[in-house]
TILO-655254 format. One record per atom (N, C-alpha, C, O): x, y, z; chain. Coordinates in pm, whole numbers, m for minus. Each point is the difference from the previous one (the first is absolute). Example, Ala and Ser with C-alpha at 12.3 -4.5 7.8 and 13.67 -1.06 7.14 Angstrom:
<kolkes>
- xx|yy|zz|papa
- 1319|m569|780|A
- m89|119|0|A
- 90|120|0|A
- 104|m2|66|A
- m139|107|m138|A
- 82|119|6|A
- m77|109|73|A
- 51|111|17|A
</kolkes>
This chain:
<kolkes>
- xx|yy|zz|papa
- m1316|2132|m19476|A
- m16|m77|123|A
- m73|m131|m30|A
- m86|m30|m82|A
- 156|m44|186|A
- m97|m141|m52|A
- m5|m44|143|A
- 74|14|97|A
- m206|m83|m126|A
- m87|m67|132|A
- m70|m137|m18|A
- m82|m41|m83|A
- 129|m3|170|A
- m41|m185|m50|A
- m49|m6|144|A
- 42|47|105|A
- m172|m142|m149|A
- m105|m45|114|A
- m36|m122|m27|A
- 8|m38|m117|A
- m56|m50|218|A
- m72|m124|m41|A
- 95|m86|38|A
- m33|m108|m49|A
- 117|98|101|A
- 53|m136|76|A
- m91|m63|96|A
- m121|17|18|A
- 228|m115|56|A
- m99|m57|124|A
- 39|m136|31|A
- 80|m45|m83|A
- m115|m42|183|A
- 45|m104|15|A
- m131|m67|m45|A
- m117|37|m7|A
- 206|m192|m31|A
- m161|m97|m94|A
- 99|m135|13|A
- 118|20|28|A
- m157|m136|m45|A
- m11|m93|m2|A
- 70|m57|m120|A
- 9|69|m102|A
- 41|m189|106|A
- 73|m35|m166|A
- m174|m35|4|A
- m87|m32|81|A
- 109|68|m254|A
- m99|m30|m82|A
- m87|91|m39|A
- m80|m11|m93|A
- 94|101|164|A
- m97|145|26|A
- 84|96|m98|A
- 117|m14|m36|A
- m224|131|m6|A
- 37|92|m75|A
- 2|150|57|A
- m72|35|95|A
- 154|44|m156|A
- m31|165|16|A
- m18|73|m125|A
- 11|m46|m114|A
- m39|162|146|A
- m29|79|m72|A
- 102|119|43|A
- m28|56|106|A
- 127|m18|m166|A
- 83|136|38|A
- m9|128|m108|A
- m26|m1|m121|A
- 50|86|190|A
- m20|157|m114|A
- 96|68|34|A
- 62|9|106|A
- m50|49|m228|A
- 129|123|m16|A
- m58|118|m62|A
- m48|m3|m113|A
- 53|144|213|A
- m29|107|m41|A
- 75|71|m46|A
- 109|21|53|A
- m148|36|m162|A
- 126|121|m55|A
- 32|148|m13|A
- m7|66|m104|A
- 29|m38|181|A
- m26|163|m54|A
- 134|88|m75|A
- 120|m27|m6|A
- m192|131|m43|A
- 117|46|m118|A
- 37|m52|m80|A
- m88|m71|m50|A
- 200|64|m7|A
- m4|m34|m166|A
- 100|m140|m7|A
- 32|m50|m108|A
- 3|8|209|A
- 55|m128|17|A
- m104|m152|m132|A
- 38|m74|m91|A
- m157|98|153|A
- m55|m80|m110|A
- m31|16|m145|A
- m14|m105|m62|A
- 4|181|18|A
- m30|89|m85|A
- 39|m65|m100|A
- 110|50|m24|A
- m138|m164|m85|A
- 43|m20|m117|A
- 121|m126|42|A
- 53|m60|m95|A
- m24|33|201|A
- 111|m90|36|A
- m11|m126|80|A
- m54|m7|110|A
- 99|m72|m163|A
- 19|m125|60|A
- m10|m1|149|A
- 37|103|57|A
- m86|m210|23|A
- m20|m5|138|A
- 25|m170|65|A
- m75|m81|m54|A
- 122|52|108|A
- m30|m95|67|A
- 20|m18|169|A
- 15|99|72|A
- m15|m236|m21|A
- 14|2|151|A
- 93|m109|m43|A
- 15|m92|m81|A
- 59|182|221|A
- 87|m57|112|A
- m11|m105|126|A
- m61|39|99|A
- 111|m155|m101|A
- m7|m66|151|A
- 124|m1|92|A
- 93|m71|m37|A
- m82|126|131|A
- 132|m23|113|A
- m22|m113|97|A
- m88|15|85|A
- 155|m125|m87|A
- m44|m118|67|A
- 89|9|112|A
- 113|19|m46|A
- m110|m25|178|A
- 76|m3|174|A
- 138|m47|m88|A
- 10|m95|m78|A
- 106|205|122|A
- 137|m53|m65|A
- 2|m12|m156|A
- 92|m79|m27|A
- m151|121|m86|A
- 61|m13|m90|A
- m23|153|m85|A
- m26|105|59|A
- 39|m115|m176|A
- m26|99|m72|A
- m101|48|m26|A
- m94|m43|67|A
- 60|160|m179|A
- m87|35|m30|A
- m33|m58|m158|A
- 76|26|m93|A
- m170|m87|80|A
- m33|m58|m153|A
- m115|38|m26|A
- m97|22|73|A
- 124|m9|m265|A
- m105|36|m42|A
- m74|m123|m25|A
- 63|m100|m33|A
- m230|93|48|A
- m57|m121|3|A
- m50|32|m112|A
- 55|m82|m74|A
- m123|145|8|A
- m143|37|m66|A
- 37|164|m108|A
- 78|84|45|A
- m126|m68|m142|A
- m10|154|m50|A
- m59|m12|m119|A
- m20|m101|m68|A
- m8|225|48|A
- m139|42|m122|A
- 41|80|m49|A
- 56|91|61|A
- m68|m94|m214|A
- 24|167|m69|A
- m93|65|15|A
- m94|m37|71|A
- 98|189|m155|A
- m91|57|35|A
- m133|m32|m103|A
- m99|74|m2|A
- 109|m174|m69|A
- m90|m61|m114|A
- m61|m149|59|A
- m73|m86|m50|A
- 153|105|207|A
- m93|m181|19|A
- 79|m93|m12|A
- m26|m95|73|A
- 118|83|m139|A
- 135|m111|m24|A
- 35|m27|109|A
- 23|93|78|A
- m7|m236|m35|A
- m17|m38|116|A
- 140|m115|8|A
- 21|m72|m97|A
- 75|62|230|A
- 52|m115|m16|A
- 53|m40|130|A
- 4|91|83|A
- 36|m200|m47|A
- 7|m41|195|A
- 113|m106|m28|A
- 39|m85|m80|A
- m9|156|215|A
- 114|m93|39|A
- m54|m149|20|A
- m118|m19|29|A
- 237|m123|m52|A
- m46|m134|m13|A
- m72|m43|84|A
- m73|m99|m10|A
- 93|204|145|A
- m14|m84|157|A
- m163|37|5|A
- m69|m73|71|A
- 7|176|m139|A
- m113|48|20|A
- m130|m55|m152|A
- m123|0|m9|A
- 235|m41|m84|A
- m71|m1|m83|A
- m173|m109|m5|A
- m13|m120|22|A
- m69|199|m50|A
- m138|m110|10|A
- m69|33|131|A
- m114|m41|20|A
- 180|110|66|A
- m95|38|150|A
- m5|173|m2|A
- m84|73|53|A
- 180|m43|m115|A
- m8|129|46|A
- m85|81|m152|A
- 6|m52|m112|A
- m64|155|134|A
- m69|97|m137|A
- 7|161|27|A
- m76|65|72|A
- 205|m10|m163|A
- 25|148|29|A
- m94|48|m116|A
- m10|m51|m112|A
- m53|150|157|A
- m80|105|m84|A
- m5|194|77|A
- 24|47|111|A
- m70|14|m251|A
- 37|148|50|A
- m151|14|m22|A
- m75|m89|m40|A
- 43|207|71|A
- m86|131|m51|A
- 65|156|0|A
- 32|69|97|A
- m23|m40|m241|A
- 69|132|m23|A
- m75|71|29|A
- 45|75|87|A
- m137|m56|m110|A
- m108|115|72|A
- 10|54|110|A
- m14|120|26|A
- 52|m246|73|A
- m25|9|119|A
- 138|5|76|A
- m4|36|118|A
- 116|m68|m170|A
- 163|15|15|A
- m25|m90|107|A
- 18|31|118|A
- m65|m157|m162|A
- 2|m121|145|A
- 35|m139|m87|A
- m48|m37|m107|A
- 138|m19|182|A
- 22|m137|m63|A
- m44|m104|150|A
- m21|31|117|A
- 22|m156|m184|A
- m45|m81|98|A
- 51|m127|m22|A
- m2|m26|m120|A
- 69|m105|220|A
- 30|m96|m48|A
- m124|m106|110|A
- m14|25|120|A
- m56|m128|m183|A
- m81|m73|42|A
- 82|m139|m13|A
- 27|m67|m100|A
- 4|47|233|A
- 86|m95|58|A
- m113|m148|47|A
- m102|34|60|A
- 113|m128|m75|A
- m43|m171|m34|A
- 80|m74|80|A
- 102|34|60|A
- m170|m164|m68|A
- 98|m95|40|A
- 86|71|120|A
- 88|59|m64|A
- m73|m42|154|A
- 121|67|44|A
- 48|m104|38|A
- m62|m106|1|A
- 212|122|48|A
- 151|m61|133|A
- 45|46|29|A
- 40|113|m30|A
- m21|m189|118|A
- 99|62|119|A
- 86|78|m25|A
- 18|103|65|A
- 65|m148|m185|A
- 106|100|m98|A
- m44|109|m84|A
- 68|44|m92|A
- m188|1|126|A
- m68|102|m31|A
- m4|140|87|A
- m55|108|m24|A
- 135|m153|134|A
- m7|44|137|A
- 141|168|m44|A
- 117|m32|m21|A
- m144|137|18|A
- 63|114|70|A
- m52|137|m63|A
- m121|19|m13|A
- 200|60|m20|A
- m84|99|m37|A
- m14|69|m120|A
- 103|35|m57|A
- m218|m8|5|A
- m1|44|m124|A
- m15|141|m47|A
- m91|68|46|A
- 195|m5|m158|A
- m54|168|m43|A
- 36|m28|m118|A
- 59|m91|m58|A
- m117|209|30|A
- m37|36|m194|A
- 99|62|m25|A
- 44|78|84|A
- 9|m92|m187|A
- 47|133|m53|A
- 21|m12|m141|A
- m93|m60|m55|A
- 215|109|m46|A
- 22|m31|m82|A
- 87|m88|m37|A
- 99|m3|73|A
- m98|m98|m198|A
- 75|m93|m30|A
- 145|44|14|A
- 17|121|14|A
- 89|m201|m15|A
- 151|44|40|A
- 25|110|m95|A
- 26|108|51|A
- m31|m117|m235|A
- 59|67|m28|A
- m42|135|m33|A
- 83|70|m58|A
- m176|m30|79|A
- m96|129|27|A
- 51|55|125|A
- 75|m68|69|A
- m125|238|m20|A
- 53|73|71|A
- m64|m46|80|A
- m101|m56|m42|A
- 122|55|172|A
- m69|m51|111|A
- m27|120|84|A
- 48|113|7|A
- m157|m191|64|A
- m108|144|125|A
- 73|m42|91|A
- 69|m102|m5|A
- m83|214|134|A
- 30|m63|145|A
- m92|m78|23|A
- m120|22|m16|A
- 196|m168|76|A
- m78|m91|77|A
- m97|36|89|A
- 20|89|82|A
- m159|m172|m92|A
- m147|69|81|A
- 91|m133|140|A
- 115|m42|16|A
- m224|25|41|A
- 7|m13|175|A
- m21|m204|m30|A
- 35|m76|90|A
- m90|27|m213|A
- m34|m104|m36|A
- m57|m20|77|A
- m10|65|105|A
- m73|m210|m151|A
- m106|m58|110|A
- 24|m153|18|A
- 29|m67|m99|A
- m39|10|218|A
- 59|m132|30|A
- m68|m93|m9|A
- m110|14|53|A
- 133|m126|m110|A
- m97|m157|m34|A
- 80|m100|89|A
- 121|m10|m21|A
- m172|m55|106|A
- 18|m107|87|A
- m45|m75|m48|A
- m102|45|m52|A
- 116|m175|27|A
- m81|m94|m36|A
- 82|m128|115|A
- 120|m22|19|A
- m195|m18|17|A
- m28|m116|91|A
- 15|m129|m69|A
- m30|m9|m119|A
- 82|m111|200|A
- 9|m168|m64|A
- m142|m33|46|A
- m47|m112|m21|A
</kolkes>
């Protein structure tokens, strides 16, 4: 199961902080990243981490956004910067495309304001 918290509406320029909880063996040794669904389009991967920390982001995010895990704790987190407006819909965790994927958690929504 996965559970993402920490959205919210903010201001361009303003930051969040979002989390992804994991339970069961979904994290376990495997790659993770987040997802953004923007009003009308797809689902893209923005952001993902191996399970060693290897880190890499999509162009649109690169330099504002910072994905990190804690295995211990089966929680990843992306610390979102700079925001825009095009920052705006909703975000969940899961695993990178070509890994087995969890059922989608409930995601959590980022508004960001002009």
């Amino acid at each position: 199961q996965l559970v993402e918290s920490g959205g919210g509406l903010v201001q361009a320029g303003g930051s969040l902080r979002l989390s992804c909880a994991a339970s069961g063996s979904i994290f376990r040794f495997t790659a993770m990243g987040w997802y953004r669904q923007a009003p009308g389009k797809q689902r893209e991967l923005v952001a993902r981490i191996s399970y060693g920390g290897t880190t890499s982001y999509a162009d649109s995010v690169k330099g504002r956004f910072t994905i990190s895990r804690e295995n211990a704790r089966n929680t990843m987190y992306l610390q979102m910067n700079s925001l825009k407006p095009e920052d705006t819909g909703v975000y969940y965790c899961n695993t990178p495309p070509e890994f087995t994927r969890a059922p989608w958690g409930q995601g959590t929504q980022v508004t960001v304001s002009s």
